[in-house]
C-alpha positions in Angstrom: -17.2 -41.0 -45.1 -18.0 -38.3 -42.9 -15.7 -38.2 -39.9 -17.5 -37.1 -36.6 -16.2 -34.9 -34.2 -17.3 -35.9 -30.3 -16.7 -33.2 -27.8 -18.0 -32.8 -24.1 -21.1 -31.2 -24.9 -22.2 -33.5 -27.3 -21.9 -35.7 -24.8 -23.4 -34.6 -22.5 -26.7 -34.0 -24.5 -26.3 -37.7 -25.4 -25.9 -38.7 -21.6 -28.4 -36.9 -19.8 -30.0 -34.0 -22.2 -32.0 -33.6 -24.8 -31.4 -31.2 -27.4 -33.8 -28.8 -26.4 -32.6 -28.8 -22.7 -31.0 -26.3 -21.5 -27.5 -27.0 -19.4 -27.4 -24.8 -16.4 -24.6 -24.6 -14.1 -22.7 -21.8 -12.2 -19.3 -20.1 -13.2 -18.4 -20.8 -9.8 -18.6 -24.6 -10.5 -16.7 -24.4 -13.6 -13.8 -22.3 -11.8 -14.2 -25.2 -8.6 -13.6 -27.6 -11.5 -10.5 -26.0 -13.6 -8.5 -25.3 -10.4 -9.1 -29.4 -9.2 -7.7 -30.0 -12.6 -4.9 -27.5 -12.4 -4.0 -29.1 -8.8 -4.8 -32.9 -9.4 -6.6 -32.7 -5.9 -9.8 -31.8 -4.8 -8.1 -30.5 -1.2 -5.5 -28.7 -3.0 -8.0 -26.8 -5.2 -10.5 -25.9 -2.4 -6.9 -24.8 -0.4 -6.3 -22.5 -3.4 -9.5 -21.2 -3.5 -9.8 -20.8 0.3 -13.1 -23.2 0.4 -14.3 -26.6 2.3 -12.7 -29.3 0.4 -16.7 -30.7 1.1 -18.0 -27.6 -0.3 -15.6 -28.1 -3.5 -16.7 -31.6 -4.1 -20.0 -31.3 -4.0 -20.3 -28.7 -6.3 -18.2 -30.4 -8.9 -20.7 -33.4 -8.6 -23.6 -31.9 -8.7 -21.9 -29.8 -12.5 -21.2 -33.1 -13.1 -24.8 -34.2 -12.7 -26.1 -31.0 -14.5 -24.0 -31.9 -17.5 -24.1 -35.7 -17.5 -20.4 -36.2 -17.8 -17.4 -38.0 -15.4 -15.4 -35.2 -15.4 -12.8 -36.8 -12.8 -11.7 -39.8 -11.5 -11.6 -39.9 -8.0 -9.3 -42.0 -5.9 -7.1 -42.1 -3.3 -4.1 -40.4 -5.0 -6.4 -37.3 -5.6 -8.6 -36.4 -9.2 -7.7 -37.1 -12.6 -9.5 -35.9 -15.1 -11.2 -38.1 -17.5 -10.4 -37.7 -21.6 -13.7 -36.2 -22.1 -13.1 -33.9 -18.6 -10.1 -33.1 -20.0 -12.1 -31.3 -23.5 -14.8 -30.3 -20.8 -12.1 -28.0 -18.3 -10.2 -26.5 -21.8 -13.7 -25.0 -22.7 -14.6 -24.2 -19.5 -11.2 -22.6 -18.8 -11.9 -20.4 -21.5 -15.4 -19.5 -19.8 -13.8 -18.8 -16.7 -10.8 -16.3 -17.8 -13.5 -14.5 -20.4 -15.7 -14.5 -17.1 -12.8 -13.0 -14.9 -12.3 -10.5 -17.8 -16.1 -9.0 -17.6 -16.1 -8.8 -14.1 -12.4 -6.8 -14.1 -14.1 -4.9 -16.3 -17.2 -4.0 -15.3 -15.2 -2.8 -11.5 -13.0 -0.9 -13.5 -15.4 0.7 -15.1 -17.4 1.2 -12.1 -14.2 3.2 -10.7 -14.1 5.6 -13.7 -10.9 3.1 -14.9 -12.3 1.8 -17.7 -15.4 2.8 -20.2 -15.8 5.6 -22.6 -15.9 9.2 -22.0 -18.0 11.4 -24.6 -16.7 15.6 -24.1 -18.2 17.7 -26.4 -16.2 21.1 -27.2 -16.9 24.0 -29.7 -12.9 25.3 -29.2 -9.4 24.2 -30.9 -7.6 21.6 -29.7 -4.1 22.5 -30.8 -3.6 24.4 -28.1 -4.7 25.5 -24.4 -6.1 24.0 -21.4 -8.6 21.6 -22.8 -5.7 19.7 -24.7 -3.5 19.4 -21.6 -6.4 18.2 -19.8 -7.6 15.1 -21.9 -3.6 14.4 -22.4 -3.3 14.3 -18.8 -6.7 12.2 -18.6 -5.6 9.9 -20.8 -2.1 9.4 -19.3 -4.1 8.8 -16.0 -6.7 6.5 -17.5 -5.5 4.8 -20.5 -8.3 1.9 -20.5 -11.1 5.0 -20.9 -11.9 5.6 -24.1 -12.1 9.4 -25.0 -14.8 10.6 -28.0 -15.1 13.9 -28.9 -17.8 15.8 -30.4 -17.1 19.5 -31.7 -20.7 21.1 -32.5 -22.2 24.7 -31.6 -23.5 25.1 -28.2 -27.3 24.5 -28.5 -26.2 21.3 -30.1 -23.9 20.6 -27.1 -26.9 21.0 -24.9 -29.2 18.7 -26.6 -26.5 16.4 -26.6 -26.0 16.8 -22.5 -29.6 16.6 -22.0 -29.7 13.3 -24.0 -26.8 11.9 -21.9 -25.0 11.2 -25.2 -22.5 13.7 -24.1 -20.9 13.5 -20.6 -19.8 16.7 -20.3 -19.5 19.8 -22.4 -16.1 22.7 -22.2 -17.2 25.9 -23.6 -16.5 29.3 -22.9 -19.7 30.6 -22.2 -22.8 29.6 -20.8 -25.6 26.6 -21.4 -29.0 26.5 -21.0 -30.7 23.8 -19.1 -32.2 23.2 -15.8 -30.6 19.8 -15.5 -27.2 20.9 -16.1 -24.4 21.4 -13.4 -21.7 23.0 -14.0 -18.0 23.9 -13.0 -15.6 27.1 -13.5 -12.5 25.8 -15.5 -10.2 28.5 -16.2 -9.4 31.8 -18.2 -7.6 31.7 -21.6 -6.6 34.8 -23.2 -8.4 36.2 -26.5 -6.3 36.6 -29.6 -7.0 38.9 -32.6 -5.6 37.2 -35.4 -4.7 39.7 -37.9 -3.0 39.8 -42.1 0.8 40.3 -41.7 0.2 43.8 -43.6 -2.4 45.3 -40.6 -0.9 48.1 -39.3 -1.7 46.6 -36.3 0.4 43.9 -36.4 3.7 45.9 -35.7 2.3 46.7 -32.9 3.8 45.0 -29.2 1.4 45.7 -27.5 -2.2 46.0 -29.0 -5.3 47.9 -27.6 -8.8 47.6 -28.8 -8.8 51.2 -30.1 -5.8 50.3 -32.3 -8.8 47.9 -34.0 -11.0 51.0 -34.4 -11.0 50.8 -38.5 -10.9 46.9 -38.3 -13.5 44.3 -39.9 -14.2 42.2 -37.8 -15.0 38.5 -39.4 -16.6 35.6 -36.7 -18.5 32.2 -37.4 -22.1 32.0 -36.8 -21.4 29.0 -35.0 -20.7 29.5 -31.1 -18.5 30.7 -29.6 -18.9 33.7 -32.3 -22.1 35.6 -31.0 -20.3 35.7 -28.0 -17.5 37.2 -29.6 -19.3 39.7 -31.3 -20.9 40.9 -28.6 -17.6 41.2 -26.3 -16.2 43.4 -29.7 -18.6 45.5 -29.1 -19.2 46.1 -25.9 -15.1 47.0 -26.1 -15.1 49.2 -28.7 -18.6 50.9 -28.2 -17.2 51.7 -24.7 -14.7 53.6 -26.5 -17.6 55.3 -28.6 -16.2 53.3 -31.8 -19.2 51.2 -33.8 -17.2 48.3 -34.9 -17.7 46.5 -37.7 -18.8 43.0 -37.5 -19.5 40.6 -40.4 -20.8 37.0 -39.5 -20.4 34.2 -42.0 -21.2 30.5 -42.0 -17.6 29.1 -42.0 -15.6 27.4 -39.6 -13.4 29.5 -37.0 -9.9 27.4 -39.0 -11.1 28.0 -42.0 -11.8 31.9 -41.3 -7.7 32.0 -39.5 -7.2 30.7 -42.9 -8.5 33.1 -44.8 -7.6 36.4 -42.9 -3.6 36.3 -44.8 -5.7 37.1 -47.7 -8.6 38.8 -46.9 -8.7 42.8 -45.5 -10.2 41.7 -42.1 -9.7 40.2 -38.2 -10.9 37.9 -36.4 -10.9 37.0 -32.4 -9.7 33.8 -31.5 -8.7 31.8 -28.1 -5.5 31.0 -26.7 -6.4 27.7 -27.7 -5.9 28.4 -31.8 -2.1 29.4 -31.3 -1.1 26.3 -31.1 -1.6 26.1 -35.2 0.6 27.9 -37.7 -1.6 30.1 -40.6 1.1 31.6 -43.0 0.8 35.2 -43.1 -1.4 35.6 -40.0 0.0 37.0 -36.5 -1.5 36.6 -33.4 -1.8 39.6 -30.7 -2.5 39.7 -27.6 -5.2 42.8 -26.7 -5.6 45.0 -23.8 -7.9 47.1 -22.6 -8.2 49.2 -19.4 -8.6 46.1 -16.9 -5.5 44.1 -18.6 -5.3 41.4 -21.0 -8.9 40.5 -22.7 -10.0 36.4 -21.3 -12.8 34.3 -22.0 -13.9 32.0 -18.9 -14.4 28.2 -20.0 -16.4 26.0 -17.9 -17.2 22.2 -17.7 -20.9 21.4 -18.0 -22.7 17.7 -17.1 -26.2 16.1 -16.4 -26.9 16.5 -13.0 -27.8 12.8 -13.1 -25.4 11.7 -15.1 -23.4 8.8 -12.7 -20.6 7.9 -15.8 -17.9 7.2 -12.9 -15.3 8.2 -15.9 -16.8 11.7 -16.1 -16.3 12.1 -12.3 -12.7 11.2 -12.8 -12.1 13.6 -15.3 -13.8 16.1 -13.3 -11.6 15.6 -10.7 -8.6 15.5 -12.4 -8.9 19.2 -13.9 -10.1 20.5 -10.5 -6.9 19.3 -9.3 -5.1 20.8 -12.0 -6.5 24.0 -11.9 -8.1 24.3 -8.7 -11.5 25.9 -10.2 -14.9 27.5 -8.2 -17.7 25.0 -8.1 -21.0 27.1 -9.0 -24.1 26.3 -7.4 -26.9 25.7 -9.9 
């Protein structure tokens, strides 16, 4: 024998639906109807939810119209619900908390609170700026979720065009007429050198103690850049330098300098990583210590509330110059 299982929708199709009708009703009824069940009282729930007690009952007739169920029993003492209101307010309970929950949500999100947050980046993470910046974010705003996407610039610019990325830190500049963009801050450039360059003894390094130096740098971005601030360093000194560019990651070429006969330029951003046999110098030349500038770069019509957030938060922190597109 097949035991059946009766519960308030079931009858309610029986009562006053057909199977192919459709049950329409407001959350708003359902949460009038939880908090008279909660509160045994139809003036005590409209008290609660600072409504007309007439207002109240009427709409918790006509739901219980709509679905063709007795959800309470009315009397003098107050509302009681039925046994099949009783199964009726669990579900719609349920509704009404999972209903509370989207719209929380959705005004969290609207804030910048809540959501997801796509930054695209073509630098380290291990150290620097950037790193204190999303740590900080994501102290601030723990409900945003933070994705990262680490790809070479012109990649970084489809990507903000597209509006899959929200906004884009690189040290250099992006093409697009859509684009926006905000001065971040300065980071230092590194030359990360074998523990046996002669170089490396030295305290404090100049870009004429490179002179004889090969210099190794990704083809991926930000190495064009790099290669053309070698040069225009060294050529100012009347010294062709030596550039070799090769289709490897910037790690994997800090990796490979203990054991190779060359240099490479890194960021600030890269010291935050131990290579065995590789030292890290800071380099000079006539106007001080060598930087890169890294900027923030969005869709003009990008309105991700989180991105504004974020936005804001490293202005704070760093109190950058807004440049006007």
């Amino acid at each position: 024998m097949v035991r059946q299982h009766r519960n308030p929708w079931a009858a309610a199709t029986e009562r006053g639906h057909s199977a192919g009708e459709a049950m329409v009703f407001e959350i708003r009824q359902l949460r009038y109807a939880v908090a008279a069940g909660e509160c045994g009282s139809f003036s005590k729930a409209a008290g609660k939810l600072n409504v007309k007690q007439s207002t109240l009952s009427r709409r918790i007739m006509l739901l219980e119209q709509d679905i063709g169920l007795t959800i309470f029993e009315r009397s003098t003492r107050g509302a009681a619900p039925t046994r099949e209101g009783s199964a009726f307010l669990a579900v719609a309970r349920q509704i009404v908390e999972e209903a509370e929950g989207l719209r929380s949500n959705a005004q969290a999100i609207s804030r910048g609170e809540a959501g997801t947050l796509v930054i695209g980046f073509s630098t380290s993470l291990s150290a620097g700026n950037l790193r204190t910046a999303l740590l900080r974010f994501r102290q601030c705003y723990p409900d945003v979720e933070i994705r990262g996407v680490e790809a070479g610039w012109d990649s970084l610019a489809r990507g903000l065009a597209a509006r899959t990325i929200d906004v884009a830190i690189v040290p250099g500049e992006l093409n697009g007429p859509t684009f926006a963009k905000l001065h971040l801050w300065p980071e230092r450039l590194l030359v990360a050198l074998p523990q046996s360059h002669h170089a490396a003894q030295l305290d404090v390094l100049f870009w004429t103690d490179l002179r004889d130096s090969i210099f190794v740098l990704p083809t991926l971005d930000p190495g064009p850049d790099a290669a053309e601030l070698i040069r225009a360093r060294l050529q100012g000194c009347g010294v062709i330098p030596s550039i070799v560019m090769q289709e490897i990651t910037r790690e994997n070429i800090l990796n490979l300098v203990a054991v190779g006969d060359f240099v490479t330029i890194v960021s600030e951003t890269a010291s935050g990583t131990q290579h065995p046999g590789v030292v890290l110098r800071e380099v000079r030349d006539s106007a001080g210590l060598a930087h890169v500038d890294f900027w923030a770069w969005w869709h003009k019509r990008n309105d991700n509330a989180a991105l504004e957030r974020f936005l804001r938060l490293v202005k704070d922190r760093h109190e950058p110059v807004v440049v006007p597109s």
